[in-house]
VOLOLO-683572 format. One record per residue (C-alpha): x, y, z; residue number from 1; residue in one letter. Coordinates in nm, 4 decimals. Layout:
<torgus>
+----------+----------+----------+-----+--------+
!        x !        y !        z ! num ! residu !
+----------+----------+----------+-----+--------+
!        X !        Y !        Z ! NUM !      a !
...
+----------+----------+----------+-----+--------+
</torgus>
This chain:
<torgus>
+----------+----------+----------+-----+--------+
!        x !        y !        z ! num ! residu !
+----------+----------+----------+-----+--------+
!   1.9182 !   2.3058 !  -9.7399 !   1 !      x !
!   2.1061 !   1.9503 !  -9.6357 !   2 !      x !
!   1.9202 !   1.6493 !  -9.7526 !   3 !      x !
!   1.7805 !   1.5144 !  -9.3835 !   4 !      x !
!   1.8341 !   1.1628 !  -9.4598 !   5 !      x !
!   2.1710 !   1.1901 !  -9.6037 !   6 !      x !
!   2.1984 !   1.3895 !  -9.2131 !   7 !      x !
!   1.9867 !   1.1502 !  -9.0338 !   8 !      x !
!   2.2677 !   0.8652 !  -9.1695 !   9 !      x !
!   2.5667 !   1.0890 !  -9.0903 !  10 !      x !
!   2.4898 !   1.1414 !  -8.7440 !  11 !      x !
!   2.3612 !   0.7971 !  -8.6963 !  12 !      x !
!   2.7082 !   0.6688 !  -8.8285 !  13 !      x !
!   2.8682 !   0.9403 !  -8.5709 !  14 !      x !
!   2.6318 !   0.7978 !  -8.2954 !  15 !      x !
!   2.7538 !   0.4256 !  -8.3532 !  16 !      x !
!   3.0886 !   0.5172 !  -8.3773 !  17 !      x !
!   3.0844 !   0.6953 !  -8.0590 !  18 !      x !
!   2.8724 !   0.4144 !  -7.8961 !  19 !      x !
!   3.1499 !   0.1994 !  -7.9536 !  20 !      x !
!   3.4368 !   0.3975 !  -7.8406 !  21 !      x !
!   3.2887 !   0.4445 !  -7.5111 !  22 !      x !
!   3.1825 !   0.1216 !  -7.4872 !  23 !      x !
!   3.5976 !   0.0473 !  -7.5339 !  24 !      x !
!   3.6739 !   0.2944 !  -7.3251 !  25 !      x !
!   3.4058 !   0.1746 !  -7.0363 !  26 !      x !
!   3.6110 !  -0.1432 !  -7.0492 !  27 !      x !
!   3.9188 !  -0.0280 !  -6.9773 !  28 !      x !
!   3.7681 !   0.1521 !  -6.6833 !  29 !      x !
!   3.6959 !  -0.1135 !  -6.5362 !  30 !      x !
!   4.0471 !  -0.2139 !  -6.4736 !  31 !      x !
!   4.1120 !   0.1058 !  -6.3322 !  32 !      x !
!   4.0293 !   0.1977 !  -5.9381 !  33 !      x !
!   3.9414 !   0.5883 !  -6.0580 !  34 !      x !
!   3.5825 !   0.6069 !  -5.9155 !  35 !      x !
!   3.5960 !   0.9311 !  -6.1147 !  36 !      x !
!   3.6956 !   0.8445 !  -6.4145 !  37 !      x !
!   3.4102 !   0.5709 !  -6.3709 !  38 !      x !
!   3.1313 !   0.8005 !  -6.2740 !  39 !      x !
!   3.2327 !   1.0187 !  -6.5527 !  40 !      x !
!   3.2291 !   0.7485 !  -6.8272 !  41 !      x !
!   2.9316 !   0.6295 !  -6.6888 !  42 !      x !
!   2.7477 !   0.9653 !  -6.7143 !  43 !      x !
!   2.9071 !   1.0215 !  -7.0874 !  44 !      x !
!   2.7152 !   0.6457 !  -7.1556 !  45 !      x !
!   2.3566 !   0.7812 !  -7.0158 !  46 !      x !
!   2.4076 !   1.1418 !  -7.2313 !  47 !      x !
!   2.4982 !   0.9270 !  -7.5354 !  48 !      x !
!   2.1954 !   0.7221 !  -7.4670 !  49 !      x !
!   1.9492 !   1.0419 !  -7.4358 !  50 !      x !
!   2.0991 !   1.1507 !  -7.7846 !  51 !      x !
!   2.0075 !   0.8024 !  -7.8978 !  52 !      x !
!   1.6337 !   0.8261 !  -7.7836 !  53 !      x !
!   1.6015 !   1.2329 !  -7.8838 !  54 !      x !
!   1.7709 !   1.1203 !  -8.2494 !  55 !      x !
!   1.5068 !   0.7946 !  -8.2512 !  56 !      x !
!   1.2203 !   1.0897 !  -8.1844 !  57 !      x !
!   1.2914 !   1.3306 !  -8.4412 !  58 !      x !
!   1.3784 !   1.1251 !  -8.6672 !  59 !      x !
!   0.9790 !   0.9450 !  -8.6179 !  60 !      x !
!   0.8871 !   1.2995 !  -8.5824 !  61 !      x !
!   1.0658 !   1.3705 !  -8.9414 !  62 !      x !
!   0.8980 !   1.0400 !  -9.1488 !  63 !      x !
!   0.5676 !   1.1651 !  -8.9728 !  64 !      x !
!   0.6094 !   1.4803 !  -9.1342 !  65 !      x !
!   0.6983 !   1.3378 !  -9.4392 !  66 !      x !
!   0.3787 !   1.1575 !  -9.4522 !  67 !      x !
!   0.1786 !   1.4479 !  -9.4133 !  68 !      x !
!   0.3716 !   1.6530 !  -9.6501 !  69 !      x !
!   0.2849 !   1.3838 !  -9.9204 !  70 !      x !
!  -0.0747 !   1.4057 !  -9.7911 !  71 !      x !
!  -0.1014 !   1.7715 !  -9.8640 !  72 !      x !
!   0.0597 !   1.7677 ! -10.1806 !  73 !      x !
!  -0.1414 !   1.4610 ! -10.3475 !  74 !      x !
!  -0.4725 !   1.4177 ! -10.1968 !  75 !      x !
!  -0.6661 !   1.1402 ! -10.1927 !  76 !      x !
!  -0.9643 !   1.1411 ! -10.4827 !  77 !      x !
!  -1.3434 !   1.2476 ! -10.3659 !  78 !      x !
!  -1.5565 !   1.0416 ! -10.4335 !  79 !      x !
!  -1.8546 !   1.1699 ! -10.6949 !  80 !      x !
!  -2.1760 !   1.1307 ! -10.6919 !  81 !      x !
!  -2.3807 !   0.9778 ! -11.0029 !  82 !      x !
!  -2.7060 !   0.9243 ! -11.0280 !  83 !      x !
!  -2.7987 !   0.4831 ! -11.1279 !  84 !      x !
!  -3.1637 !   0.4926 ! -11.2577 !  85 !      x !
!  -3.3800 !   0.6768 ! -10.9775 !  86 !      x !
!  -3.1131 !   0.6874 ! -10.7060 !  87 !      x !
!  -2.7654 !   0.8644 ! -10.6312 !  88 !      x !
!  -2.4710 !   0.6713 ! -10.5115 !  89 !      x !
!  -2.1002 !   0.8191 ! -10.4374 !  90 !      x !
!  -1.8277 !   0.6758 ! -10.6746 !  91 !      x !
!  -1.4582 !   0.7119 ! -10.6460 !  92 !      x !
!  -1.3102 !   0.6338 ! -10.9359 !  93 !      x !
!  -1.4547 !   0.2876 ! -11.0855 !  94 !      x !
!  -1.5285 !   0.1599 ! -10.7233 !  95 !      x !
!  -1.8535 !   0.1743 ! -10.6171 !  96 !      x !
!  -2.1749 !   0.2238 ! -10.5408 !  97 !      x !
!  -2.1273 !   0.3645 ! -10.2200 !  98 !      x !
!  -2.4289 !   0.4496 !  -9.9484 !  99 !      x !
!  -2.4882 !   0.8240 !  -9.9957 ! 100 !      x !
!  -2.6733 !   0.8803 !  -9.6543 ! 101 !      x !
!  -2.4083 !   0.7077 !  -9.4849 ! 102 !      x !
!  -2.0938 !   0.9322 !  -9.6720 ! 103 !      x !
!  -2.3100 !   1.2449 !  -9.6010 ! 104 !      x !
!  -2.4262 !   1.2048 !  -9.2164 ! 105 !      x !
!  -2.1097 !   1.3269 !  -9.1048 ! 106 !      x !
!  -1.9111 !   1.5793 !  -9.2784 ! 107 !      x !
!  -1.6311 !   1.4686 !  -9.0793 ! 108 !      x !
!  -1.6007 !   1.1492 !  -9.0988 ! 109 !      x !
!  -1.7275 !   1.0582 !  -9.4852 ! 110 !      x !
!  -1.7398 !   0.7131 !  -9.4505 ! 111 !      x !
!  -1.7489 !   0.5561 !  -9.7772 ! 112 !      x !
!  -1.9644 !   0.2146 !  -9.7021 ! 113 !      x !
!  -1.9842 !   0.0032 ! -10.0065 ! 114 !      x !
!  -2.3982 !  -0.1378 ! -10.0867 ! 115 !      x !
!  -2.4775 !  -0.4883 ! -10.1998 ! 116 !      x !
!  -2.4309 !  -0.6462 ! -10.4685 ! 117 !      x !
!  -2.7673 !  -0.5532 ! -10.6823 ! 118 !      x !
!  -3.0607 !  -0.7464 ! -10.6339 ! 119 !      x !
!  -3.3855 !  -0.8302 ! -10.8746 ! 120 !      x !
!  -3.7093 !  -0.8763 ! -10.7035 ! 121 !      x !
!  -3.9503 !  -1.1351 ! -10.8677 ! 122 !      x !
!  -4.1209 !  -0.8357 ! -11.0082 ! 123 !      x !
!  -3.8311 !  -0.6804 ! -11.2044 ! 124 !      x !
!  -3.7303 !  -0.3677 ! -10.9571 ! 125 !      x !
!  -3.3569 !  -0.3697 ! -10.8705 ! 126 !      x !
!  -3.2450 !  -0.2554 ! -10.6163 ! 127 !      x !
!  -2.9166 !  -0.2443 ! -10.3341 ! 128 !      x !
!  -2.8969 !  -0.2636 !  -9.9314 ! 129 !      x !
!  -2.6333 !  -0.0867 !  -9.7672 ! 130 !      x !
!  -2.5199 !  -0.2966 !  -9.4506 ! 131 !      x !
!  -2.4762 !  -0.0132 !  -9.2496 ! 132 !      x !
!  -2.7894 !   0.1895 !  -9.2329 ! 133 !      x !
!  -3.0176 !  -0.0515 !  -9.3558 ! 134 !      x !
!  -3.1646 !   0.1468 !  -9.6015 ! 135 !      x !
!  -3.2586 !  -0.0185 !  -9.9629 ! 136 !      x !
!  -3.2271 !   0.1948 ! -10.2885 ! 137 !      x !
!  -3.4085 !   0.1558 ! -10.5983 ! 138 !      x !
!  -3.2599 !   0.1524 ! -10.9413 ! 139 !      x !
!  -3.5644 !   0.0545 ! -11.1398 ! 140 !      x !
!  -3.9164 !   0.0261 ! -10.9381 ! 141 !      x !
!  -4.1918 !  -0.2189 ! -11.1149 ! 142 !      x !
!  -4.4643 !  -0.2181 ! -10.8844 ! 143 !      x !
!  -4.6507 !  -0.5817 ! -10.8003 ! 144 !      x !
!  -4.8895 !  -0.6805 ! -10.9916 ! 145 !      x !
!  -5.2339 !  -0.6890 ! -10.8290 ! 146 !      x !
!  -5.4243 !  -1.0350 ! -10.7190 ! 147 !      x !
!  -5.5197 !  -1.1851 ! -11.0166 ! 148 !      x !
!  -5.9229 !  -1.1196 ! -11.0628 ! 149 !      x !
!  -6.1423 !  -1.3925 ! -11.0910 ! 150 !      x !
!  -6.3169 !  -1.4698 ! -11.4249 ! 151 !      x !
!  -6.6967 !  -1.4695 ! -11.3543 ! 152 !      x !
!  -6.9357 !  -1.6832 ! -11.5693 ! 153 !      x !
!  -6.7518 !  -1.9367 ! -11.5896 ! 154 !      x !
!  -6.7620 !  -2.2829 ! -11.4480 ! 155 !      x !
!  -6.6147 !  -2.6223 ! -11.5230 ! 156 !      x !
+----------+----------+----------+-----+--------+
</torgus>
């Protein structure tokens, strides 16, 4: 099979060359009062030009495919989930935490929406906030300590 880019240059070397001998020829045309020879130059230039544009699209077409090709053959990493104290977050690689209800809502889509940064309470609990759902998660949960109780019996 012929290397397409090594054929993509060839004919895009034969294309310019062309391009430019009709462009010579148009000029010398125009000295002449053959409406034929005119018209028929003038038709060659718009043909030229349609291989021009077709070339331009396969060769988008080709870089496209390319693309997709790579795609196939090296995938992008899934992300894995890991469970941080009490709750699960999605990881890909070392980046991370991301918001597992918002990866898992849509199998399509698995958008990967990075939480806050983590965040102690007073009370010790940390937790993070993803930005998109709203939804906090808990790492470690201290619950509030009660009211303090009065002391009874005594007075000042």
């Amino acid at each position: 099979m012929a290397d397409p880019i090594g054929l993509a240059s060839l004919v895009l070397s034969i294309t310019a060359k062309t391009t430019e001998a009709l462009n010579a020829l148009r000029e010398r045309a125009q000295r002449s009062k053959d409406i034929d020879i005119k018209d028929q130059i003038n038709t060659l230039y718009d043909d030229v030009l349609q291989l021009k544009e077709v070339m331009s699209r396969l060769l988008d077409e080709n870089k496209q495919l390319h693309r997709q090709l790579e795609e196939h053959q090296h995938p992008p990493e899934a992300p894995t989930i890991r469970q941080v104290g009490g709750t699960n977050y999605y990881f890909k690689g070392h980046e991370g935490p991301f918001c597992q209800p918002c990866y898992d809502v849509d199998p399509k889509a698995k958008r990967l929406v990075a939480l806050s940064p983590q965040q102690v309470t007073q009370y010790g609990s940390i937790g993070r906030t993803c930005p998109v759902c709203k939804q906090t998660f808990h790492e470690k949960k201290v619950d509030a300590p009660s009211s303090p109780t009065p002391q009874v019996g005594k007075w000042s």
